[in-house]
N, C-alpha and C positions, 0 to 999 in steps of 0.2 A: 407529435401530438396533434395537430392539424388533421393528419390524416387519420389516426385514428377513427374506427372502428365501434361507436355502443351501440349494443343493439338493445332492443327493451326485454327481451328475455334469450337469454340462449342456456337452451336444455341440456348441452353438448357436455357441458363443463359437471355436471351431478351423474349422466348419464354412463361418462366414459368409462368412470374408475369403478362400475359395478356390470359394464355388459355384460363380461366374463361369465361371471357368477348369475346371472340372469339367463343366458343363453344355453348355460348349462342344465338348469334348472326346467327350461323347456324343452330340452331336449327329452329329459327323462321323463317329464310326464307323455310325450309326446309316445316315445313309445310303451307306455302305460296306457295309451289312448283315454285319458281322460280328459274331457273337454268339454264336459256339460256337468258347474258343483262340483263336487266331491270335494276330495280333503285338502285339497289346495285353497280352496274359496272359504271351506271351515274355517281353514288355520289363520287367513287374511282375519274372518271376521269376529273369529277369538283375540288375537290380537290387536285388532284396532277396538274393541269393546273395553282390554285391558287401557290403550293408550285414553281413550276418551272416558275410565272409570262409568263404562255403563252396562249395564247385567246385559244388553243385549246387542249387537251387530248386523243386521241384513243387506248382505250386497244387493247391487242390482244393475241394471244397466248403464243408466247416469243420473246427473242431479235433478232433472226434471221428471222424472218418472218416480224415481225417489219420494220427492214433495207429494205427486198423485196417488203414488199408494199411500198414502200417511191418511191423505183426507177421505181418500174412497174406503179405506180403513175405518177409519170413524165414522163413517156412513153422509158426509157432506158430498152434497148434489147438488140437484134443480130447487132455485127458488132460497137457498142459502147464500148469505155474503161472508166473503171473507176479507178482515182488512192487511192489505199489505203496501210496504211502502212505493213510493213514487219514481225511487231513483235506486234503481236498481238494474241487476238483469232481467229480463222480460221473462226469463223460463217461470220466475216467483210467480209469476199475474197467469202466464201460459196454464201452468198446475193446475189452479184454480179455474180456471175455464175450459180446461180439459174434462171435470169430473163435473160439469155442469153447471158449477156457481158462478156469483160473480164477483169480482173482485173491487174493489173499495178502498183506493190511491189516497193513502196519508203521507205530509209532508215529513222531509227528516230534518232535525237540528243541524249545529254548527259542525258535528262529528259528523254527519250521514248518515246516523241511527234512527231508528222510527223512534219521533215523539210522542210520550207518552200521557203529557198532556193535552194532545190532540186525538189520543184517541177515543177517549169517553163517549165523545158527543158524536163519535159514526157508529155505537153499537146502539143497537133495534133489536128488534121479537127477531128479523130473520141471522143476525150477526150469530156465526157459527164455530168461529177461528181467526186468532190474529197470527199473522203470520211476521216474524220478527228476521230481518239477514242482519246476520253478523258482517256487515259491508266493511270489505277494503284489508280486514284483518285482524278486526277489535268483533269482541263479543256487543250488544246491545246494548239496553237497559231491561235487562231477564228478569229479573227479580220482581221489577216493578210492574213488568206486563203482566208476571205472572199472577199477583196479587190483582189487578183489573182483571186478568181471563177468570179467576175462580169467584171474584165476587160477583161478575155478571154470566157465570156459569155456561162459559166459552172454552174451547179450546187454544193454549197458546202454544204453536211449533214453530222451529227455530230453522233457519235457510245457513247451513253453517259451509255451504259450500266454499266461499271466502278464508275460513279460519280454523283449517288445518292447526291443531295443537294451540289455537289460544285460549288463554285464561282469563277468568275473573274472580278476586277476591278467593284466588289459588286452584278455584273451579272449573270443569272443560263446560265444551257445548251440551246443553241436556239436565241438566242441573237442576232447573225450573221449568221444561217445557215437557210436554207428554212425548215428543219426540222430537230429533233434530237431523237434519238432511243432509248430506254431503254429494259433491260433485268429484271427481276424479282426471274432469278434462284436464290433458298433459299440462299447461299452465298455471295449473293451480300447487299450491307450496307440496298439497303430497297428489302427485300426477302420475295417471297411465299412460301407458303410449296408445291413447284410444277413447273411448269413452267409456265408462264406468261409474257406480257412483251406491250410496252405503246408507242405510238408515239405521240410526240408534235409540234406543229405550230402554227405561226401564220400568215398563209395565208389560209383564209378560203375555196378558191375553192379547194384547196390541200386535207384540212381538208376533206370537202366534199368527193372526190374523193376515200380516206385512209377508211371512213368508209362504203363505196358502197363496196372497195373491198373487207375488212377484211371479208364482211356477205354474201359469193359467189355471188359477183357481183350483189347483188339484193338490190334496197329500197321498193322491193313490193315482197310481199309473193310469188315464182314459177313464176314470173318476173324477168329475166337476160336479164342484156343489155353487161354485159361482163365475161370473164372468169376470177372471183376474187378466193378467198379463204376461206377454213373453217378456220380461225383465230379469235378464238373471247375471252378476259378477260373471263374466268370463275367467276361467282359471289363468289363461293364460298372463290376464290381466292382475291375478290374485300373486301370482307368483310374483310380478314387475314390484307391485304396491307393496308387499311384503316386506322386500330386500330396501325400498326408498323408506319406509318406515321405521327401521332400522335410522336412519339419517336424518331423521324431517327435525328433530330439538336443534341440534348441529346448525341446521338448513336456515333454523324459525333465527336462532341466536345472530345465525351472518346477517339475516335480514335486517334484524334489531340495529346490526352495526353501523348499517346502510345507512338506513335510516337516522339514525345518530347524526353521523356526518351530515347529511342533507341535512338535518335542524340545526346542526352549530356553525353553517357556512354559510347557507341562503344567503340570500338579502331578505330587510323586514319587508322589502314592498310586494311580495309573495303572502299569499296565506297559506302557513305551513303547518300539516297535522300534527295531533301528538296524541297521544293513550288518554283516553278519561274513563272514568268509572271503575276506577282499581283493577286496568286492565293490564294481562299481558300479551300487547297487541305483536300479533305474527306480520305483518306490512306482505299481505298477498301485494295490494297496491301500494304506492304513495301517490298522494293526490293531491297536488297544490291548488292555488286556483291563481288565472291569470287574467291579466287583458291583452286584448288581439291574439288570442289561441292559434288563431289558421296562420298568421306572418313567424310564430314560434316554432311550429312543427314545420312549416315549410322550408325557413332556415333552418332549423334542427337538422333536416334531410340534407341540405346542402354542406354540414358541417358534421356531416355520418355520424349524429343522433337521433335516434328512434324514440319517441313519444305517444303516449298512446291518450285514450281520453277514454272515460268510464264516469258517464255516460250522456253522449252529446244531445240526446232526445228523453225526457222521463217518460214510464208507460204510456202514462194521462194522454200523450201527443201521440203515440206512434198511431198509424193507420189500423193497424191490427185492431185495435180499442176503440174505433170508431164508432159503435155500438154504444158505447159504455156514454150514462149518463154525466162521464167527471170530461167528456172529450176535451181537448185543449181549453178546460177552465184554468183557473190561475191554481198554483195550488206553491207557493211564494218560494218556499227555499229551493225546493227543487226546477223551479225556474230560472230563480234570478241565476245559481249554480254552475247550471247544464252546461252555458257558453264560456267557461270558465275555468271548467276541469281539466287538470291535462298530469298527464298519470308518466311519473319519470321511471327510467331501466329503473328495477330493482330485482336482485335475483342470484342466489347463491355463489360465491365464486366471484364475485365481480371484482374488479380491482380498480387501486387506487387511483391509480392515474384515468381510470373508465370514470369516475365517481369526480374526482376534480373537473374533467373537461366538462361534464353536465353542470355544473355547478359554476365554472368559469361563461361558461356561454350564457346560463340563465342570469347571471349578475352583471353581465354586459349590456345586455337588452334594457 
């Protein structure tokens, strides 16, 4: 047991008992030579439109480019804010500053969701979009943004990169918002071996719009009517996502189990998440919060467990945002938070005895 072995994610274990059928599967397209779209990337995004109940699907490269076409879709630019949370991944804030806007760092609650009571008082004349992440593996608070995006005749779109298959109040991602973003990087609960990444709606002139951009701006061959993007699902990648799709309930349920156990073993001197808002939270993460994080992880290594942290810096700080009028302001949960986070293995396949020695080590300390 000593010697044992967690790693914070290992792919091996979902990966092994489908190459077969994967490998096959790109063989024939292979010599079909399709490699750009076609019915592979269809059938991916007919199918994940069916999983996430939304009239429409558009692959595309990854989750950041995904977010960009949503807002350059909508026509948000220069001189427009978009508010998005604090503690996050930076691709949320990046999107946004990509397409010219700027982005407007709200603090999250005790869950890590944007609060929605904080959000009122940062819309203005230029407020153009809230931008909601379903963070860690739980949905938001949708409903409630969505009711502030439409009284103050805003756009609300969801960062659902995080929460592959979860639910709320029996609902997927997309529910409430005019569209919601997915990522595909391999770590995520439904992962390609690569980057990749899907937007969903169900407003079909949207839809329309999302996939004129993704193909540079063109629905005719060396025909542009606008400056779009080389953003396109890889088939190859459509084929991987396909077959894991098939698996990800399976995948989301092991997660659930994980997670279980981490809440009815802990020790209380941990803060340990749980589902709120009538959710059925997928645990892409689990996130406890600690004190002396760096003597945790450093032991952890010495005692071959892997630890991760999500997210040791909110946007508001990193250098990138240095520009940005919220620079290293206070901005409270997501500060006091940041040095505290520490993200334990959680990951299909895991086993018991992987799950007791995390759990033995964290209740030692």
């Amino acid at each position: 047991m000593n010697n044992l072995k967690v790693p914070f994610n290992d792919l091996t274990r979902i990966h092994n008992p489908i190459l077969k059928k994967i490998t096959n599967e790109i063989e024939i397209m292979s010599k079909k030579s399709s490699f750009i779209l076609g019915d592979y990337v269809k059938d991916f995004e007919y199918r994940f439109s069916e999983f996430t109940k939304s009239k429409h699907a558009i692959g595309c490269a990854n989750g950041t480019d995904a977010l960009e076409i949503v807002l350059r879709a909508l026509g948000i630019g220069h001189k427009d804010e978009v508010i998005v949370p604090a503690n996050t991944f930076i691709a949320t804030a990046l999107a946004v500053s990509r397409c010219g806007a700027t982005p407007v760092f709200l603090d999250n609650d005790e869950y890590y969701l944007l609060d929605p009571s904080k959000v009122i008082k940062f819309i203005n004349k230029n407020t153009k979009a809230i931008i909601g992440v379903n963070l860690y593996g739980q949905l938001g608070y949708n409903k409630k943004l969505k009711e502030i995006s439409k009284k103050h005749n805003i756009y609300f779109i969801e960062d659902s990169a995080q929460s592959h298959g979860a639910l709320q109040d029996n609902e997927s991602s997309g529910k409430h918002s005019i569209a919601a973003t997915y990522s595909f990087y391999p770590g995520k609960n439904l992962g390609a071996w690569g980057d990749g990444g899907c937007i969903t709606t169900n407003n079909s002139q949207l839809a329309d719009k999302i996939r004129f951009l993704r193909n540079w701006g063109s629905t005719k061959k060396y025909i542009h009517n606008a400056k779009g993007f080389n953003s396109r699902l890889d088939p190859i990648q459509a084929i991987i996502l396909n077959e894991k799709l098939k698996q990800l309930n399976v995948w989301n349920d092991e997660r659930n189990q994980i997670a279980k156990f981490y809440q009815e073993n802990l020790d209380e001197k941990f803060y340990i998440p749980y589902p709120t808002n009538s959710n059925y939270h997928v645990w892409h993460l689990f996130v406890i919060r600690v004190n002396h994080r760096s003597k945790i992880i450093k032991n952890g290594k010495k005692n071959f467990i892997e630890f991760g942290i999500h997210y040791p810096k909110p946007i508001h700080r990193q250098k990138a945002f240095q520009d940005s009028k919220q620079y290293c302001e206070e901005i409270k949960n997501a500060d006091k938070f940041s040095s505290k986070l520490l993200s334990l293995p959680i990951f299909p396949k895991m086993k018991l005895k992987e799950m007791k020695k995390v759990v033995n080590f964290l209740n030692q300390i």
